[in-house]
C-alpha positions in Angstrom: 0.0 0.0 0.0 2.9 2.2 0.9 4.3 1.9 -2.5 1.1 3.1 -4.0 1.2 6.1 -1.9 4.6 6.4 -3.1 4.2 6.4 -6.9 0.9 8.2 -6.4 2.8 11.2 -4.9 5.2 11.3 -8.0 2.8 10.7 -10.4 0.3 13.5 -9.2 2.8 15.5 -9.0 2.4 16.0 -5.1 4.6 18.6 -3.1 3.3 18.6 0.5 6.1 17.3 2.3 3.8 16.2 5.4 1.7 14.6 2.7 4.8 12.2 1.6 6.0 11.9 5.0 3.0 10.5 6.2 2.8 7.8 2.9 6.3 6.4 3.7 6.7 6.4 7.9 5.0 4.3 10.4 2.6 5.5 12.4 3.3 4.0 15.4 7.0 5.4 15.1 7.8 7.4 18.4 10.0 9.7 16.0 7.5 10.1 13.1 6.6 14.1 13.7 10.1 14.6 15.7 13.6 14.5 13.8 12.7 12.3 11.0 9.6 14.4 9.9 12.9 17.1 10.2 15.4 14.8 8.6 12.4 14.9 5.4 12.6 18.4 5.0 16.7 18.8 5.6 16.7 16.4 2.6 14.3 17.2 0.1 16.4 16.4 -3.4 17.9 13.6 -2.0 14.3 12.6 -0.5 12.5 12.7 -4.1 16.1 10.3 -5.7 15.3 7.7 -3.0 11.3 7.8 -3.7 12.7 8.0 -7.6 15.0 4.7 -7.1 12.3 2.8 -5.3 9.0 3.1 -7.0 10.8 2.8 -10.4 11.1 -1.0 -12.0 14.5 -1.9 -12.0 16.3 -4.1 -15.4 18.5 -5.3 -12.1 16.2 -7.2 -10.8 15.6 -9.4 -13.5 16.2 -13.0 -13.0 16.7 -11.9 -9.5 15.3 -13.4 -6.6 16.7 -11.4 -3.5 16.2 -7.4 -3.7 18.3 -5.5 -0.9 18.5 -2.1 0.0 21.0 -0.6 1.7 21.3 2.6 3.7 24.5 3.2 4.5 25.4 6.0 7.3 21.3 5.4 8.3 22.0 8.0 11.3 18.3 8.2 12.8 17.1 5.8 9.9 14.8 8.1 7.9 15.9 6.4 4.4 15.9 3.0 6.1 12.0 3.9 6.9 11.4 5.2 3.0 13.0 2.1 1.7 11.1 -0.4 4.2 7.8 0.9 3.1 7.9 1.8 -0.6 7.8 -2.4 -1.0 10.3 -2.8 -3.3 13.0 -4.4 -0.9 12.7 -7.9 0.6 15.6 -6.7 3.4 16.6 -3.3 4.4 20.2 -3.0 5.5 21.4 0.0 7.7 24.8 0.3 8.3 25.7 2.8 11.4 28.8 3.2 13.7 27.5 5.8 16.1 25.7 3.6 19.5 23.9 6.4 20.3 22.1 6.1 16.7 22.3 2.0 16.6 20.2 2.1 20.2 18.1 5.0 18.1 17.4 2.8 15.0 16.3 -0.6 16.9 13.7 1.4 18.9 12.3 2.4 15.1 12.9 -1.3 14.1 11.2 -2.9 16.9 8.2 -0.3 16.5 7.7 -0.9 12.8 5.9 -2.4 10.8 8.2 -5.2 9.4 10.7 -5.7 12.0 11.9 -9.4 10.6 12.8 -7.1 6.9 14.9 -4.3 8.3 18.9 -5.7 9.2 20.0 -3.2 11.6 24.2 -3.6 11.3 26.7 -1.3 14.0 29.4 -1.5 12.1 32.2 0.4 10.3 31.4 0.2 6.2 34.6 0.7 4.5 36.5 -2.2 2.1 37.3 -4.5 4.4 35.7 -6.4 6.9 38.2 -6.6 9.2 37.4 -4.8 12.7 38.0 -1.4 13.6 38.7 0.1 16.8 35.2 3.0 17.2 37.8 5.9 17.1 39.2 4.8 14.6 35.8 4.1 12.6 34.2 7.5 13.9 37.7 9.4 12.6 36.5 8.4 8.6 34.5 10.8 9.1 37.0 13.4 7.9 37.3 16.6 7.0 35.7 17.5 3.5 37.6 20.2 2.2 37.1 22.0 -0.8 39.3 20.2 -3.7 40.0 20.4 -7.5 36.8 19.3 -7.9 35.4 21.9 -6.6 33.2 20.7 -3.8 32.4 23.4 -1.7 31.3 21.2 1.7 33.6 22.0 4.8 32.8 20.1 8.7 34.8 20.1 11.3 37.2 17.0 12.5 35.4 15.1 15.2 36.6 12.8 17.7 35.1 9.7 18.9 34.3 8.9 22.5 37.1 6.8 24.0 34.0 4.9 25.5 32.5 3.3 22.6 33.1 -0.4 22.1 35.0 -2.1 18.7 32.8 -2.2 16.1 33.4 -4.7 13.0 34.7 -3.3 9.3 32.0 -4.5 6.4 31.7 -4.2 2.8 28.2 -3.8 1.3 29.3 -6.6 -0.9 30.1 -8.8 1.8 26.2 -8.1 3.6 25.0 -8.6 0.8 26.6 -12.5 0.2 25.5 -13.2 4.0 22.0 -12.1 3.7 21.9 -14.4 0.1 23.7 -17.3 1.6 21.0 -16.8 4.6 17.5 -17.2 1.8 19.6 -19.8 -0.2 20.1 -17.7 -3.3 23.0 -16.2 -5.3 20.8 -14.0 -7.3 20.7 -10.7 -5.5 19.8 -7.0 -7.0 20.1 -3.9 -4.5 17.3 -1.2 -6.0 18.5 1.8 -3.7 22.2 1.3 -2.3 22.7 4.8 -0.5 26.2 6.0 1.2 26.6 9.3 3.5 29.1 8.4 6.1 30.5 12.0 6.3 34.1 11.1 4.4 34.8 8.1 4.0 32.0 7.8 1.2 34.9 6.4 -1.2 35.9 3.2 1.1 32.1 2.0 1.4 32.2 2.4 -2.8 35.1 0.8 -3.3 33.4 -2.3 -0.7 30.4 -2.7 -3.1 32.7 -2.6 -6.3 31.2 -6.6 -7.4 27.6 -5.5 -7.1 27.9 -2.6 -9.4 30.2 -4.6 -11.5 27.8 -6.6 -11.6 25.2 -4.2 -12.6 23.0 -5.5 -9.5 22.7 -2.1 -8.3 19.8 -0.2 -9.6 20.3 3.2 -7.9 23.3 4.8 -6.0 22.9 7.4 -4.0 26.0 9.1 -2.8 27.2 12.5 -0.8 30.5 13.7 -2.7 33.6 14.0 -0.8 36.9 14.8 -1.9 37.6 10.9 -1.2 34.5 9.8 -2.5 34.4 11.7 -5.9 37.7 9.9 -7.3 36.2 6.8 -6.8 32.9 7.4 -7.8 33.8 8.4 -10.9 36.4 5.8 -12.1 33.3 3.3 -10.9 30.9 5.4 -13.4 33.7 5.2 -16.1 33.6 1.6 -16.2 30.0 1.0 -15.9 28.3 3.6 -18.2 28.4 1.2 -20.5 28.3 -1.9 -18.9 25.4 -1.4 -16.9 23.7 1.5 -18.7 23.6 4.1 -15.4 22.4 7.7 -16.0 24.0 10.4 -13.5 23.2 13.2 -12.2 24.7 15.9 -9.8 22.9 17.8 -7.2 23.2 20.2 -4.2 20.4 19.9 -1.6 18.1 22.6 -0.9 18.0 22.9 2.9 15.5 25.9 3.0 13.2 24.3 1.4 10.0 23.4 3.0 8.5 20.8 0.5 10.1 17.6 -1.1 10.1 18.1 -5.1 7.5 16.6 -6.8 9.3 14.5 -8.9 13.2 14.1 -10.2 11.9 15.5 -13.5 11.0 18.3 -12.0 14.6 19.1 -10.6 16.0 17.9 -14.2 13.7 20.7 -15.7 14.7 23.2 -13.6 18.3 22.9 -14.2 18.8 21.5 -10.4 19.9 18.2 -11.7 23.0 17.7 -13.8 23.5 15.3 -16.1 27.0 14.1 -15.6 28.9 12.9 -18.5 30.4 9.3 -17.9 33.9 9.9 -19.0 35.4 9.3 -15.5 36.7 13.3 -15.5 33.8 15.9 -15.2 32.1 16.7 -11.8 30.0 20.3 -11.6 31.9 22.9 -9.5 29.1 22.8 -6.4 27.7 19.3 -6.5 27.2 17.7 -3.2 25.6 14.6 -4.4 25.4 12.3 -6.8 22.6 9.9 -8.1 23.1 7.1 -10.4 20.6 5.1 -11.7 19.5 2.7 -14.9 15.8 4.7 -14.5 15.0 6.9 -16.9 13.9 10.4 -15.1 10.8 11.8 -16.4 
């Protein structure tokens, strides 16, 4: 029913943010009208590529039998909630290092509606799965300066707690080949696989290199960093044509107050930026980046 709601919003063209919220989050969710109602309006473009990558049929997912999402740096969860009730994922994966936010997303796990579909995973994505010390985890999250590239996005250095506990290294490739050794299958397509793990963006990429190799990633959705953008684009430059991705570049609108009706909408307006998948060319103040085999209309 969700993913009705879903399509029906992009397909009407619907730009109440309240309105969407209220199609994609539980109910019962003690932090429905709180931070993630928030979280929905501090990400509006990045909102409407998520609702793009999971009500859109996916050429990954043919001949596939396991579909996976993955949000990657879930924080309080909000695109772990989007991708758990648009119905296009038999498993939801987030992938958080923070305790604080791990404690924060099983409350929302236990509370929702389909507790046995969403993985909940404290851990350290990067491109090995060997473990990680949580300062040492929590200091990927670098830096971002600006670079040759041109990115524009500056945070401060933060330190980890010398409290928290070890937390494991993954690879997104690696959950993936547990969670399809688990259902008894090798066929597994991932329709939204998104990364924001403030810096170390380009390690979780490099992590799920065989699944876009592979072309069993429908969407990527990913915040550029100057680690991240290197690697994201020698990834495009081999699988433009292998996998037949479109990408665009973006910056998010945080003072907006309603979630875009539709990626073609943004794409019309210039707010979208094709990206030419020569491995070289990133636009001066993009933030974000999403890749998809979805035409955007």
């Amino acid at each position: 029913m969700a993913s009705v709601s879903l399509a029906r919003q992009r397909d009407d063209q619907a730009a109440d943010t309240g309105t969407l919220l209220a199609a994609v989050l539980p109910k019962e969710d003690p932090f429905n009208s709180g931070a993630l109602a928030v979280w929905g309006h501090m990400s509006p473009r990045t909102t409407a590529a998520a609702v793009h990558a999971l009500t859109c049929p996916s050429p990954a997912a043919v001949g596939a039998s396991l579909a996976i999402c993955f949000d990657v740096g879930a924080n309080i969860g909000f695109f772990s909630l989007v991708a758990l009730h648009a119905g296009r994922c038999d498993a939801v994966v987030s992938v958080e290092v923070e305790p604080r936010l791990v404690r924060r997303l099983a409350i929302s796990r236990r509370l929702s509606h389909a507790p046995h579909r969403w993985h909940l995973v404290h851990a350290a994505a990067s491109n090995t799965s060997d473990s990680l010390d949580s300062r040492e985890a929590w200091s990927r999250r670098r830096e971002v300066r600006p670079s040759l590239l041109g990115l524009t996005r500056v945070r401060p250095r933060e330190v980890a707690p010398p409290s928290w506990p070890p937390v494991p290294g993954v690879t997104v490739d690696d959950l993936a080949a547990r969670l399809a050794q688990r259902v008894g299958t090798a066929n597994v397509y991932v329709p939204l696989l998104k990364v924001d793990v403030e810096g170390g963006d380009g390690e979780v990429l490099q992590g799920a290199r065989s699944l876009l190799h592979r072309c069993a990633v429908g969407s990527l959705l990913v915040e550029l960093t100057d680690e991240s953008a290197p690697v994201l684009l020698d990834l495009l430059a081999v699988a433009a044509t292998r996998c037949g991705y479109r990408a665009y570049a973006f910056r998010e609108d945080y003072l907006a107050t309603t979630i875009p009706p539709s990626l073609g909408s943004l794409l019309a307006d210039g707010v979208l930026h094709p990206l030419p998948l020569d491995g070289r060319t990133m636009p001066r103040d993009a933030e974000s980046v999403y890749c998809t085999m979805h035409a955007i209309s």
